[in-house]
Backbone of each chain as ProteinMPNN parsed JSONL, in Angstrom:
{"seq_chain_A": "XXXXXXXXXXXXXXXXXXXXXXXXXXXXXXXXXXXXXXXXXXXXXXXXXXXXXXXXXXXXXXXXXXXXXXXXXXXX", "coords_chain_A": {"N_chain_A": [[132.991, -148.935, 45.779], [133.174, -147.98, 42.469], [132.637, -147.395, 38.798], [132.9, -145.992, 36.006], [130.898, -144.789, 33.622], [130.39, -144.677, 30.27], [128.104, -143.337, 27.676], [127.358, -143.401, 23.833], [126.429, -142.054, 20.833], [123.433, -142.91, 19.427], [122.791, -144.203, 21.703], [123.723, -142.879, 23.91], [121.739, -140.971, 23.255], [119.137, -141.7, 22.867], [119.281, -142.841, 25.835], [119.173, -140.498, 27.09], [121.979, -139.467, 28.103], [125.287, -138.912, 28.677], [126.92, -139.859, 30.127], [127.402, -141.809, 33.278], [127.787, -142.471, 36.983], [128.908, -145.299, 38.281], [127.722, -146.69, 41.193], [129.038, -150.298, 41.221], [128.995, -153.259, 42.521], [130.826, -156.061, 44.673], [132.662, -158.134, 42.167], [130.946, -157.82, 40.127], [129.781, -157.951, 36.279], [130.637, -157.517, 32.906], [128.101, -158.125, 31.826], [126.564, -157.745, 33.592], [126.438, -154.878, 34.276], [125.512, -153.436, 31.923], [123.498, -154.348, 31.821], [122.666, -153.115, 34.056], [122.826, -150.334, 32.925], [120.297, -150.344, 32.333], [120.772, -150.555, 29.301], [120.72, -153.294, 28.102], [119.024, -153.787, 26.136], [119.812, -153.164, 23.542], [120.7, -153.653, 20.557], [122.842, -154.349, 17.95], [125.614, -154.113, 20.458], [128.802, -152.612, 21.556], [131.228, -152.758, 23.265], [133.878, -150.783, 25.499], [136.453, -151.338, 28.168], [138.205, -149.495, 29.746], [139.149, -147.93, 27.768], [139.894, -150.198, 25.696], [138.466, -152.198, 23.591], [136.625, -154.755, 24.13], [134.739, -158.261, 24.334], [134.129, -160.265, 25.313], [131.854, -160.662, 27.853], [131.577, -161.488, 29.893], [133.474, -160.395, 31.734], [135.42, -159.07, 34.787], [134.406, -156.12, 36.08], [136.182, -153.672, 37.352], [136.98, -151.513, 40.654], [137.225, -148.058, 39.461], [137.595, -148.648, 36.504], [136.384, -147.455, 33.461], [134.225, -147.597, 31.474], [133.205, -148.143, 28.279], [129.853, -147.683, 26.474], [128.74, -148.679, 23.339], [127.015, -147.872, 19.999], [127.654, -149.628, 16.918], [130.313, -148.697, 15.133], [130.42, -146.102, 12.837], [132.326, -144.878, 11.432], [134.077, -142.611, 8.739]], "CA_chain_A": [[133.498, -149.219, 44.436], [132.128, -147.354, 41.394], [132.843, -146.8, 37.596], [132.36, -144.756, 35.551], [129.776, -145.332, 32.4], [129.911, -143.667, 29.043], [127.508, -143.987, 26.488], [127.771, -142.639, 22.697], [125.806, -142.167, 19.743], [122.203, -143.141, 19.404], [122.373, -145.253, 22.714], [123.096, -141.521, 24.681], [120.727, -139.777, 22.367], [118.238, -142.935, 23.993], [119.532, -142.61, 27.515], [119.565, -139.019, 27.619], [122.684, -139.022, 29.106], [126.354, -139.469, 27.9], [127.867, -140.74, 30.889], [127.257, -141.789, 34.463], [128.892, -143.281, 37.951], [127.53, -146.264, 38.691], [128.095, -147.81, 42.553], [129.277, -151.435, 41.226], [129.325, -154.536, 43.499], [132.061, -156.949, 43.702], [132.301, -158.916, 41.343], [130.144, -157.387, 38.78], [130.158, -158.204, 35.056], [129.918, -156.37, 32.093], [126.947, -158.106, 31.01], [125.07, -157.22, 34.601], [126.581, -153.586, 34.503], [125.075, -153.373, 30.606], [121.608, -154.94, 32.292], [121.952, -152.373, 35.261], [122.064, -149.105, 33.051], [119.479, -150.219, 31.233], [121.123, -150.959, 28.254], [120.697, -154.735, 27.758], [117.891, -154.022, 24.694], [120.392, -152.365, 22.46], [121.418, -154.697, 19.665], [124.594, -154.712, 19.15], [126.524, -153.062, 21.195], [129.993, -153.019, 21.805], [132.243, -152.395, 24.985], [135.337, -151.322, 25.701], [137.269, -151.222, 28.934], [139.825, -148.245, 29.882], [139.21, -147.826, 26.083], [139.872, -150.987, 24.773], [137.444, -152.98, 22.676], [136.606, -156.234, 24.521], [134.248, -158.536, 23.761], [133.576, -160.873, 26.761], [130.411, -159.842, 28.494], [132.133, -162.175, 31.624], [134.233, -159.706, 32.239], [134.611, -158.364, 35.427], [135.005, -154.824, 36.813], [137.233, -153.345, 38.769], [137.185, -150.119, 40.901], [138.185, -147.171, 38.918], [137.547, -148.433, 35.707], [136.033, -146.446, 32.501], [133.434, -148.293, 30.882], [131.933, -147.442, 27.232], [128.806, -148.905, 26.024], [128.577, -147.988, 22.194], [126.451, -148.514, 18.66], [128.23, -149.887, 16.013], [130.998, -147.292, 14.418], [130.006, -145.332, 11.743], [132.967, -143.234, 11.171], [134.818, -142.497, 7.933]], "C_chain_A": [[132.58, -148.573, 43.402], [133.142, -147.424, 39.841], [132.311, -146.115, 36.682], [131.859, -145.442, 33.904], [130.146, -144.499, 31.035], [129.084, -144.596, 28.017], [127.608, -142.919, 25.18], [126.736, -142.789, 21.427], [124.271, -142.295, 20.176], [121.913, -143.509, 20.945], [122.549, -143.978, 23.867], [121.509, -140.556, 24.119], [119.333, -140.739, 23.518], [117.915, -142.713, 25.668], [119.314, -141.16, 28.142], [120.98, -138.526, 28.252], [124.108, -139.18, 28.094], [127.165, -139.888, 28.827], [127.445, -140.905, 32.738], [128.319, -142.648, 36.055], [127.87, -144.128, 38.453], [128.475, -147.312, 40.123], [128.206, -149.051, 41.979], [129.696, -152.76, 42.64], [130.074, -155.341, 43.291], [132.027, -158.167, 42.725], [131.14, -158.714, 40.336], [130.364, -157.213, 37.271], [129.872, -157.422, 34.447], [128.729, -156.441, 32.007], [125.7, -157.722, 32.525], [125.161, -155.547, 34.669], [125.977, -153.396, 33.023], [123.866, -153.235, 31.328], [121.674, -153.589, 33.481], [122.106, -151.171, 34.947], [121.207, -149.128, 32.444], [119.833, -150.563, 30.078], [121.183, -152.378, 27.591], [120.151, -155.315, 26.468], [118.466, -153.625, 23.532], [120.979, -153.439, 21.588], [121.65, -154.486, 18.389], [124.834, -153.775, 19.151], [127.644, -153.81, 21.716], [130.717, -152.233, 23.31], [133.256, -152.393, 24.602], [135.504, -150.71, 27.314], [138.419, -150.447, 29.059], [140.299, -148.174, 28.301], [140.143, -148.917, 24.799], [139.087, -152.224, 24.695], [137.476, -153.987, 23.556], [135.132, -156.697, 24.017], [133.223, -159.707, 24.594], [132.442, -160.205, 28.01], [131.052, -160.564, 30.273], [133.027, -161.773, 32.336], [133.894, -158.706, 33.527], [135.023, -156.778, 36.387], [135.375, -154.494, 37.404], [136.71, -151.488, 39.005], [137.671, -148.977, 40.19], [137.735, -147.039, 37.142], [136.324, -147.712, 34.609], [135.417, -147.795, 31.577], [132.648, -147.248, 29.958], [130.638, -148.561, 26.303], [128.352, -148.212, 24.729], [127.802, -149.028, 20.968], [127.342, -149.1, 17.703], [129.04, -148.539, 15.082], [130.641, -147.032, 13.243], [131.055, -144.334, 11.098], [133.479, -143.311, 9.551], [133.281, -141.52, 7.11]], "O_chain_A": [[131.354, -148.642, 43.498], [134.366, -147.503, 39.947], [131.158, -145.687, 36.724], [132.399, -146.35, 33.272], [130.015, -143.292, 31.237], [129.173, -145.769, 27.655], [127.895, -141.741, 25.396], [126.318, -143.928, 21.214], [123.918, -141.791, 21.242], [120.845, -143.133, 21.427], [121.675, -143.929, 24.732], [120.661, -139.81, 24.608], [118.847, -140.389, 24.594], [116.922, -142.529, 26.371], [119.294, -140.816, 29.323], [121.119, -137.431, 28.798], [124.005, -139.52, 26.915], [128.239, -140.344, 28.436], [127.207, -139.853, 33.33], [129.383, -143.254, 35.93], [126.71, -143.989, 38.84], [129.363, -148.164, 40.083], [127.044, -149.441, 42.1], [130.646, -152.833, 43.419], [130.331, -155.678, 42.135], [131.174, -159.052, 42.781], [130.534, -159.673, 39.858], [131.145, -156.317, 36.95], [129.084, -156.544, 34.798], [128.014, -155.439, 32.041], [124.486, -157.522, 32.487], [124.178, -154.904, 35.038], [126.161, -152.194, 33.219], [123.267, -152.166, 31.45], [120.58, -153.087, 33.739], [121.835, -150.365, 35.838], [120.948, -148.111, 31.801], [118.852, -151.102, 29.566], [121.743, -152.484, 26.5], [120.362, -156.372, 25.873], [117.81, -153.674, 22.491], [121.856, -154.127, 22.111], [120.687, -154.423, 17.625], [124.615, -152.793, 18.442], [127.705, -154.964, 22.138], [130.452, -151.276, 24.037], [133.817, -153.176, 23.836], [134.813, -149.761, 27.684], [139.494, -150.726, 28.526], [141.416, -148.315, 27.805], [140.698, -148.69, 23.724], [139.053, -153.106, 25.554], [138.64, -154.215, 23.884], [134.38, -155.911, 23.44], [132.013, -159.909, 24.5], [132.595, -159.304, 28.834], [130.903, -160.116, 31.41], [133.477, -162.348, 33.326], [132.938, -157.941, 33.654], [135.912, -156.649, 37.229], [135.049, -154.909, 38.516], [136.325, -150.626, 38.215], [138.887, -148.895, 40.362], [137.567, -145.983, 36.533], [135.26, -147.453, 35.172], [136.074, -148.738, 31.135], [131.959, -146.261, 30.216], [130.649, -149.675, 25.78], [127.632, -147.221, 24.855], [127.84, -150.255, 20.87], [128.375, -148.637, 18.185], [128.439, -147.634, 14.505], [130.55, -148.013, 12.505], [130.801, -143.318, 10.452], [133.138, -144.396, 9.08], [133.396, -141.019, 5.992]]}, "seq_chain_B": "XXXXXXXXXXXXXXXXXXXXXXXXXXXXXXXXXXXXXXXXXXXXXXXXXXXXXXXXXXXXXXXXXXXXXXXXXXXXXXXXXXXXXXXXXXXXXXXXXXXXXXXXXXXXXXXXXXXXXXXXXXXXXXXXXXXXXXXXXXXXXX", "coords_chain_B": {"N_chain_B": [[155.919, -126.253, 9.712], [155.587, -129.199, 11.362], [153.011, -131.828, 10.959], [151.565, -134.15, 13.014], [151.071, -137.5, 11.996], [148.647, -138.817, 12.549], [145.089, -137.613, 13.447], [142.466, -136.348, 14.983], [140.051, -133.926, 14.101], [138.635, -130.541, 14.245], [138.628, -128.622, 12.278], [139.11, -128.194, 8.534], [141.092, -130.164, 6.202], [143.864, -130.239, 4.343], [144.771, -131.931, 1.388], [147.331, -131.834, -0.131], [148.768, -130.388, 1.266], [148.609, -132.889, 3.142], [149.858, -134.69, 1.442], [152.097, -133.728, 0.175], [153.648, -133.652, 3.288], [154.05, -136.539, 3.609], [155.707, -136.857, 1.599], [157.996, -136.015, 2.204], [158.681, -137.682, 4.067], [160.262, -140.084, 3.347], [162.579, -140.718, 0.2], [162.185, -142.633, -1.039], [159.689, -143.273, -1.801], [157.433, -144.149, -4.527], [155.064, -144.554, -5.11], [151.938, -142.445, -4.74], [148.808, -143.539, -2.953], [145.531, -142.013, -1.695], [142.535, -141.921, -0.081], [139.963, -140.466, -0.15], [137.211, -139.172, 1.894], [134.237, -137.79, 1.456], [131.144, -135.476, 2.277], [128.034, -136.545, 2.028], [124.638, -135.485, 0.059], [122.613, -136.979, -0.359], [121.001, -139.729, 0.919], [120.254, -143.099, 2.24], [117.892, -142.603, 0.422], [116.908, -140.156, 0.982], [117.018, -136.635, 1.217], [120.11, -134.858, 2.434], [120.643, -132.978, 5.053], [123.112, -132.147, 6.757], [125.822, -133.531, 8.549], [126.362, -134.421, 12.093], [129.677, -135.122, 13.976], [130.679, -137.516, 15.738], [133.176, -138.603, 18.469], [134.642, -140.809, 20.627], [136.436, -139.187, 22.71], [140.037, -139.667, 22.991], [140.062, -143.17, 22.778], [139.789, -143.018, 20.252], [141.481, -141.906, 18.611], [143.606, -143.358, 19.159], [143.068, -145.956, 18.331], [143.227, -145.55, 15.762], [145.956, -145.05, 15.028], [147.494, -147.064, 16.037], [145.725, -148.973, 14.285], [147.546, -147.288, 11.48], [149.703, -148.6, 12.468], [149.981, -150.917, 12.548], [149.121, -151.643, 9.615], [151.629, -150.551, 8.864], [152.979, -152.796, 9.013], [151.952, -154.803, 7.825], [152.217, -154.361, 5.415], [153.519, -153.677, 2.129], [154.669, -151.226, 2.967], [155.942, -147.798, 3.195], [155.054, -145.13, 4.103], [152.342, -143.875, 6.208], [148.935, -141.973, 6.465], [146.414, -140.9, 8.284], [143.496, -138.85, 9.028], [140.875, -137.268, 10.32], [137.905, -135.569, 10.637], [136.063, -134.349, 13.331], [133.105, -132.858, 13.675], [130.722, -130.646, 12.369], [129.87, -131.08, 9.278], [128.759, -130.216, 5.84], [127.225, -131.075, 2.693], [129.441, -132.492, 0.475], [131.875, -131.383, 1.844], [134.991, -132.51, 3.386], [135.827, -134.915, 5.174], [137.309, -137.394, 5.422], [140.464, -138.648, 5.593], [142.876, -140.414, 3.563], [146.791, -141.178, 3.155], [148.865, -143.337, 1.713], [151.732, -143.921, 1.201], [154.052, -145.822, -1.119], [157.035, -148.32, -2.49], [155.76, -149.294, -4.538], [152.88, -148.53, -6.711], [150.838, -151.168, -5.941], [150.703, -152.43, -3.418], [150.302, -149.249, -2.338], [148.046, -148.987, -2.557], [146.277, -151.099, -1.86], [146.945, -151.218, 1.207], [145.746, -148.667, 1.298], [143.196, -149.216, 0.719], [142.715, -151.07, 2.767], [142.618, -149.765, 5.231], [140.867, -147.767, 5.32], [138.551, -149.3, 5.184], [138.809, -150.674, 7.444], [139.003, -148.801, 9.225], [136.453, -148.005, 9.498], [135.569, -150.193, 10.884], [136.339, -150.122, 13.162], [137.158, -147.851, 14.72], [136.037, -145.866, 17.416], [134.051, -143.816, 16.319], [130.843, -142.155, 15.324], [128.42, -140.981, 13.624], [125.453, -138.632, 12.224], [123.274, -137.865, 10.701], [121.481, -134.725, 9.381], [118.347, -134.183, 8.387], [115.012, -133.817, 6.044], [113.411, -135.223, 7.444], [113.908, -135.303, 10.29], [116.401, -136.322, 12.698], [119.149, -138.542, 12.336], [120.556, -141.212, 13.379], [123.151, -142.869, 11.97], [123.904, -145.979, 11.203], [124.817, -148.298, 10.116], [128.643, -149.428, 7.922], [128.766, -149.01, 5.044]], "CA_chain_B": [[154.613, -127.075, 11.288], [155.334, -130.152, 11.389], [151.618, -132.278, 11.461], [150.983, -135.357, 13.156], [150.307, -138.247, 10.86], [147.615, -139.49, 12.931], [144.847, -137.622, 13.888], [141.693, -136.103, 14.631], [140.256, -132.409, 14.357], [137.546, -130.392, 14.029], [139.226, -127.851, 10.962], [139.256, -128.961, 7.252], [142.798, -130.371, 6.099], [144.598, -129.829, 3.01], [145.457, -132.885, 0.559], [147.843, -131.343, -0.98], [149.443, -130.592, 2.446], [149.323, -134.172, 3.504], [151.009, -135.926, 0.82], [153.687, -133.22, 0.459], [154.193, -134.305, 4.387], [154.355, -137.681, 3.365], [156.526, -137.53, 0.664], [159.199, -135.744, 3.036], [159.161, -139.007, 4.872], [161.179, -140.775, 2.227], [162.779, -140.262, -1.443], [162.152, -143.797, -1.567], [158.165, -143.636, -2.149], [157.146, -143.755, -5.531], [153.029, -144.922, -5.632], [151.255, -142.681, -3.626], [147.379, -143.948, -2.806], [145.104, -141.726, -1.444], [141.031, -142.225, 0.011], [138.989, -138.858, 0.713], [135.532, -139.569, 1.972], [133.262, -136.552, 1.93], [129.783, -135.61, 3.056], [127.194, -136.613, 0.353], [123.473, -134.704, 0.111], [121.5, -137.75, -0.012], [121.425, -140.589, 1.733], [118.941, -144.047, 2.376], [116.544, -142.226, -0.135], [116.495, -139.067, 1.687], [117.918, -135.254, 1.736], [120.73, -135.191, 4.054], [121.266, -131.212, 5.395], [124.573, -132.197, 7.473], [125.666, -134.699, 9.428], [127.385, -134.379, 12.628], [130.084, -136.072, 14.193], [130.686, -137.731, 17.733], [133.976, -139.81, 19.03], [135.23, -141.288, 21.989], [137.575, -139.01, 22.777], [141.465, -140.391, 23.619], [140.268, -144.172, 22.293], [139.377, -142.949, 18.135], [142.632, -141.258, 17.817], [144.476, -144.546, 19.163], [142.877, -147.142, 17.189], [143.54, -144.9, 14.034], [147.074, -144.768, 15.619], [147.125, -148.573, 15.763], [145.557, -148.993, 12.377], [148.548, -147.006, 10.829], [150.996, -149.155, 12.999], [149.43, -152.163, 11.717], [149.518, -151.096, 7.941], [153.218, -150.562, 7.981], [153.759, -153.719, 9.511], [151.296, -155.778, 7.1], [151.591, -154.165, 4.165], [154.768, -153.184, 1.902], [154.474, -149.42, 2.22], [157.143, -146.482, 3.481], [154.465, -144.085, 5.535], [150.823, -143.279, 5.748], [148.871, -140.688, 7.352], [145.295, -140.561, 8.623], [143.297, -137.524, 9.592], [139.429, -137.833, 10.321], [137.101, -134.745, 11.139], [134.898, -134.832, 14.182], [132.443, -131.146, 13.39], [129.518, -130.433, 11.763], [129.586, -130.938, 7.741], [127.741, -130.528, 4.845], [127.384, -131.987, 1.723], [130.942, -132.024, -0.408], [132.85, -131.422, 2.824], [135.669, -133.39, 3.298], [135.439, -135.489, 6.008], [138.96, -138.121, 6.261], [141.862, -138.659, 4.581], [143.908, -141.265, 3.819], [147.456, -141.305, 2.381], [149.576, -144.097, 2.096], [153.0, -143.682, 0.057], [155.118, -146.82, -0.743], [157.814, -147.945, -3.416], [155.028, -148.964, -5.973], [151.396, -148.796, -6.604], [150.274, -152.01, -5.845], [150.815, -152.419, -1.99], [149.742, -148.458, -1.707], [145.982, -149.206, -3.263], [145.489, -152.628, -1.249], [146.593, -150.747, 2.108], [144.925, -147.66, 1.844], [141.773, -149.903, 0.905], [142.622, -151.926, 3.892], [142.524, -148.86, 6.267], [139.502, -147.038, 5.166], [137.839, -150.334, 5.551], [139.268, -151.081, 9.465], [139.062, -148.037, 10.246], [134.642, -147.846, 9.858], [134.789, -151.017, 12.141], [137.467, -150.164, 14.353], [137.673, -146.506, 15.233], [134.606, -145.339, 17.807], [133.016, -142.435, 15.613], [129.725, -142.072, 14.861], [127.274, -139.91, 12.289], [124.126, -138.567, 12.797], [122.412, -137.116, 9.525], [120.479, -134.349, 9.538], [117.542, -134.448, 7.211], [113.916, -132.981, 6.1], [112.585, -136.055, 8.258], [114.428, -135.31, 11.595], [118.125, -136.486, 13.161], [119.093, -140.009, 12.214], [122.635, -141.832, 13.519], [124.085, -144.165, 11.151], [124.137, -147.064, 12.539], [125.878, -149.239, 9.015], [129.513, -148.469, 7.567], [128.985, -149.373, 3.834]], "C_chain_B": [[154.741, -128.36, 10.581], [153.877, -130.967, 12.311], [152.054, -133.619, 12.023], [150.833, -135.914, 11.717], [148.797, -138.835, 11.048], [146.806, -138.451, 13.805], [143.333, -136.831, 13.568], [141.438, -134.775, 14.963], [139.05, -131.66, 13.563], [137.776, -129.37, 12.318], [139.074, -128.818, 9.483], [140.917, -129.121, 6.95], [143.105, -129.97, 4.6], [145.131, -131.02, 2.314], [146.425, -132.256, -0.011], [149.386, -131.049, 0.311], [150.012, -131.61, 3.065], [150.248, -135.417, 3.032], [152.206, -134.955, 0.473], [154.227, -133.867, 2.098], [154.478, -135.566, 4.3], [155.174, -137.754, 2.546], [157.726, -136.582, 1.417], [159.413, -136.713, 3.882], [160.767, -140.103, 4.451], [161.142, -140.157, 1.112], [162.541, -141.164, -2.095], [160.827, -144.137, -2.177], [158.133, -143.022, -3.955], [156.153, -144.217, -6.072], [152.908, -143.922, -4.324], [150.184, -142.914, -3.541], [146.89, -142.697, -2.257], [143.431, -142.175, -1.498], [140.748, -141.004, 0.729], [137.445, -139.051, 0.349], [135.201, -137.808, 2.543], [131.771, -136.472, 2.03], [128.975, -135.723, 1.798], [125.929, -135.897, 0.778], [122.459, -135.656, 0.029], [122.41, -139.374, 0.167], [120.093, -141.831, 2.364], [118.048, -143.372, 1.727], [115.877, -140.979, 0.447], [117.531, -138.0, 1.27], [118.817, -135.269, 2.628], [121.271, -133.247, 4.253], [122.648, -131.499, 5.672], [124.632, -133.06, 8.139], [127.043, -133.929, 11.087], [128.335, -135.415, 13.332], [129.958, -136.583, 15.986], [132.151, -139.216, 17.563], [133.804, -140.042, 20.398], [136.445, -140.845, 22.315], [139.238, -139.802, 23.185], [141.227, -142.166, 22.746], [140.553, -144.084, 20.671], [140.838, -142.687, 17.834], [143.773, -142.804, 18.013], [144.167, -145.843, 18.598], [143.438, -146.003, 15.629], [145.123, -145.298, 14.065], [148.085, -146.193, 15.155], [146.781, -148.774, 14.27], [147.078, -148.723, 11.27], [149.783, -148.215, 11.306], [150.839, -150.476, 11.696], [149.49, -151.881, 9.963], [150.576, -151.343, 7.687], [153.692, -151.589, 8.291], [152.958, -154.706, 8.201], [151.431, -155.409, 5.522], [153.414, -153.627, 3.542], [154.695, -152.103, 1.506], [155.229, -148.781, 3.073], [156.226, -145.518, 4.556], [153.279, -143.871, 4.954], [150.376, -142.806, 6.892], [147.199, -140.988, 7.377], [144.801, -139.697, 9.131], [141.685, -137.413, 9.153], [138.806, -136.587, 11.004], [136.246, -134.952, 11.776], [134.377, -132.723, 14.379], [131.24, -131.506, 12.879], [129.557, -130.639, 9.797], [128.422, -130.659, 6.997], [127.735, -130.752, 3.374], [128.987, -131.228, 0.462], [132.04, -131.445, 0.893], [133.541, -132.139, 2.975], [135.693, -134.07, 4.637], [136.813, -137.249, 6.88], [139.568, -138.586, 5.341], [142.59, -139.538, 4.788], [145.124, -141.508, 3.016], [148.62, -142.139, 2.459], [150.511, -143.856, 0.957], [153.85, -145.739, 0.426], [156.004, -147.1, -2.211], [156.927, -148.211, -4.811], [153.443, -148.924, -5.707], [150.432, -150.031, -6.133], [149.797, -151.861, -4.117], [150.244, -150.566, -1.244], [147.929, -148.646, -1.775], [145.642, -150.49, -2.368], [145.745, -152.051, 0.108], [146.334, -149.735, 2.508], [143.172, -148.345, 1.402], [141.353, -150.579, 2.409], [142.278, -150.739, 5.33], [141.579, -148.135, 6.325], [138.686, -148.032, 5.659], [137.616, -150.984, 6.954], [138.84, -150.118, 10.321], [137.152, -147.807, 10.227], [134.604, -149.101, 10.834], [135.453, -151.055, 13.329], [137.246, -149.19, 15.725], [135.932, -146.311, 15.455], [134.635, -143.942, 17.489], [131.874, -142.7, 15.111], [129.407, -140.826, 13.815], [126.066, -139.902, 12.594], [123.848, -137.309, 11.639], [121.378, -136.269, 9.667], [119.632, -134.29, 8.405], [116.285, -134.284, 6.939], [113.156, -133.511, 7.273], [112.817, -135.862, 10.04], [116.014, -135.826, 11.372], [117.907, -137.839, 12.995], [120.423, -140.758, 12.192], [122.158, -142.92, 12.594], [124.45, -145.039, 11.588], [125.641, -148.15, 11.097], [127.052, -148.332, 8.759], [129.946, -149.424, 6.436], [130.383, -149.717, 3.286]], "O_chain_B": [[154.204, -128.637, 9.508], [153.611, -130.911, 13.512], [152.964, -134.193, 11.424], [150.6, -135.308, 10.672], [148.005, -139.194, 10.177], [147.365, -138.145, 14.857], [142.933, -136.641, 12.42], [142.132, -134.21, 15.808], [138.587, -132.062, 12.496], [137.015, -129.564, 11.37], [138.944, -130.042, 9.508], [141.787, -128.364, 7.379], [142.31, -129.336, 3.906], [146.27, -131.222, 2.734], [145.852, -132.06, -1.084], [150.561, -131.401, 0.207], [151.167, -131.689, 3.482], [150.877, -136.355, 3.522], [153.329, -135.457, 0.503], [155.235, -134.574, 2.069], [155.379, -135.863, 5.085], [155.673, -138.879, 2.52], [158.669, -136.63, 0.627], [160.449, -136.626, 4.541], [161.755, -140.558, 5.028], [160.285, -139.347, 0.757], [162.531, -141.139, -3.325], [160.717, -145.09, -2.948], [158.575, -141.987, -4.453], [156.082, -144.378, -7.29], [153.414, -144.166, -3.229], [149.831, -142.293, -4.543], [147.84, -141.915, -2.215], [142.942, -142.65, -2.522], [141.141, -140.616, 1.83], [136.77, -139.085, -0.68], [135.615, -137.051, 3.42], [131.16, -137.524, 1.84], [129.202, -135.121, 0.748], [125.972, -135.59, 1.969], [121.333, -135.262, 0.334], [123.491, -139.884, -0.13], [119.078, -141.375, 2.892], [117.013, -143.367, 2.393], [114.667, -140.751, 0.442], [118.695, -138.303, 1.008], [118.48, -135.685, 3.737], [122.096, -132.595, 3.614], [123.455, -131.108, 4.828], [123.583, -133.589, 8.505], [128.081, -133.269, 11.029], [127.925, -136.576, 13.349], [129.38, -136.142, 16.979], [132.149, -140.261, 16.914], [132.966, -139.545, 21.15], [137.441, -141.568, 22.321], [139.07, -140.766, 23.932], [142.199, -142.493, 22.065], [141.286, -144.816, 20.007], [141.367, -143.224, 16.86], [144.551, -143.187, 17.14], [145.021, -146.715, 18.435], [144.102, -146.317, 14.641], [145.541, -145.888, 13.068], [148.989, -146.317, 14.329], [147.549, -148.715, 13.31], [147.576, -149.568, 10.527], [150.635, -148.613, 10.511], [151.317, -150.761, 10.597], [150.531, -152.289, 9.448], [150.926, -152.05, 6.742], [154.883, -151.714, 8.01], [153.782, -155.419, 7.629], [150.882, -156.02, 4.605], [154.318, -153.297, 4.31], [154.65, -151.712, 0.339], [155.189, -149.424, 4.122], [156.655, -145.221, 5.671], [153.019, -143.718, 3.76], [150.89, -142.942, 8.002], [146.748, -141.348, 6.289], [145.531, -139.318, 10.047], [141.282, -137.452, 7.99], [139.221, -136.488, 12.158], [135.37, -135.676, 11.303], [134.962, -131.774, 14.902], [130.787, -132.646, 12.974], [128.843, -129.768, 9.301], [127.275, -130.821, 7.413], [128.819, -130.347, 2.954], [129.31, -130.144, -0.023], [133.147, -131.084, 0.491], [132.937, -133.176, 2.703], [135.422, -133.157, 5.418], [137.014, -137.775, 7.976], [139.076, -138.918, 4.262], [143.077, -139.73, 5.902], [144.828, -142.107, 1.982], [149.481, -141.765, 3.255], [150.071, -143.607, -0.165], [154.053, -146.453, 1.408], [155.813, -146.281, -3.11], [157.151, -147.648, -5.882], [152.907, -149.247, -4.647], [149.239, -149.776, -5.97], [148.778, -151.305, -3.706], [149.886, -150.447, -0.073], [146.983, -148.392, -1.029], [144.441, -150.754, -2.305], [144.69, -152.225, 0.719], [146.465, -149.441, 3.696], [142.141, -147.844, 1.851], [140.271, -150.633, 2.993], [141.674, -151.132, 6.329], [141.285, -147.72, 7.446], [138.013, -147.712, 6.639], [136.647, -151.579, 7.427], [138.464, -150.186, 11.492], [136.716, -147.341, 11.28], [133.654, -149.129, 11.617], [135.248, -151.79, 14.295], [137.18, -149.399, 16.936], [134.992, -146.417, 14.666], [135.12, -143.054, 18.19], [131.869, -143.637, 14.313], [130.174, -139.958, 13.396], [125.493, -140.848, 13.134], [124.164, -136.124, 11.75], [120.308, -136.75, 10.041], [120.215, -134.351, 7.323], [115.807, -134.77, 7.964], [112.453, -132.812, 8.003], [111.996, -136.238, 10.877], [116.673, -135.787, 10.333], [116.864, -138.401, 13.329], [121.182, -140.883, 11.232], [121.126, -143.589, 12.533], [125.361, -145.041, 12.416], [126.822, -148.464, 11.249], [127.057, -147.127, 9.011], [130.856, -150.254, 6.466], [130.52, -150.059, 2.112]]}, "name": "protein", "num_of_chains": 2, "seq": "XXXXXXXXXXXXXXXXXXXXXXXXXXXXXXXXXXXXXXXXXXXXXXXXXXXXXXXXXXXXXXXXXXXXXXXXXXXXXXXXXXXXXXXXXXXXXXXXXXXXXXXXXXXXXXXXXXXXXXXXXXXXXXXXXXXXXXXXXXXXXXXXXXXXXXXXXXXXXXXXXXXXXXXXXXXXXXXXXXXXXXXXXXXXXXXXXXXXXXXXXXXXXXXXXXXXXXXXXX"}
């Protein structure tokens, strides 16, 4: 089982990276997949799921899915 | 060429372009609103050279997407159009556009306020200022 990671803004600039595959175990939550790329110190940060916004850290991952771990939007 | 109403792109757009496209929607609009945010030269007390952008591809364009849906459903307005640059700017660049047409002024000015405003906490885009001091993302959306 794996998914796939993206990160954006400051929190890649941080990571060095902008996205990775991360082997997940079953039953793994956002808030331990947050804690297991490292990202747990970032405050706040938002998630979304197959690109939509959630908000529940008790959420829990499935095979396949597209996980983004982002700063607060800045756009306009 | 018929444009999209919704979307995003690295080119500069044309106001002038987008509310003629909007006012071929209907004969019925007669307020239209408009909000055009562009790149400013200083910024937190600093020089700003340019800023660049960064989305999330496929999600930014569908919350904007969303956003508009939501508008015409909450608000009493005829058609509006969003269109948000993800590139490099620099100061006085135009940077996103918002034009909402409806039958009077009132309801266009309260939901093109409402959409500029949703869309900084909605839509994943970022900014990242460049500036004498170094690179600095934007983390607030005043």
């Amino acid at each position: 089982m794996s998914v796939r990671v993206l990160f954006f803004g400051m929190i890649a600039a941080r990571l060095g990276q902008h996205e990775c595959v991360l082997p997940a175990s079953e039953g793994m939550t956002l808030a331990a997949l947050v804690d297991e790329v490292g990202c747990a110190d970032f405050k706040p940060l938002l998630l979304a799921v197959n690109q939509q916004q959630v908000n529940d850290l008790n959420i829990v991952v499935k095979s396949g899915d597209e996980v983004a771990i982002m700063p607060p939007f800045a756009g306009g | 060429m018929i444009m999209d109403a919704v979307r995003i792109q690295e080119e500069d757009f044309s106001i002038e372009a987008e509310v003629n496209a909007l006012r071929e929607t209907s004969r019925r609009i007669g307020g239209i609103a408009t909000f055009l945010g562009c790149a400013r030269d200083f910024s937190e007390g600093r020089d700003v050279f340019s800023i660049n952008f960064e989305q999330y591809a496929g999600m930014a364009v569908q919350e904007m997407s969303r956003l508009r849906e939501q508008a015409l459903k909450q608000f009493n307005i005829i058609d509006a159009r969003i269109i948000h640059r993800i590139t490099t700017v620099h100061a006085g660049d135009q940077i996103v556009l918002i034009v909402v047409g409806a039958e009077h002024r009132g309801p266009a000015f309260a939901a093109c306020e409402w959409m500029i405003d949703t869309l900084k906490k909605r839509v994943p885009i970022w900014k990242k200022e460049v500036t004498p001091e170094g690179d600095s993302w934007v983390t607030e959306h005043p």
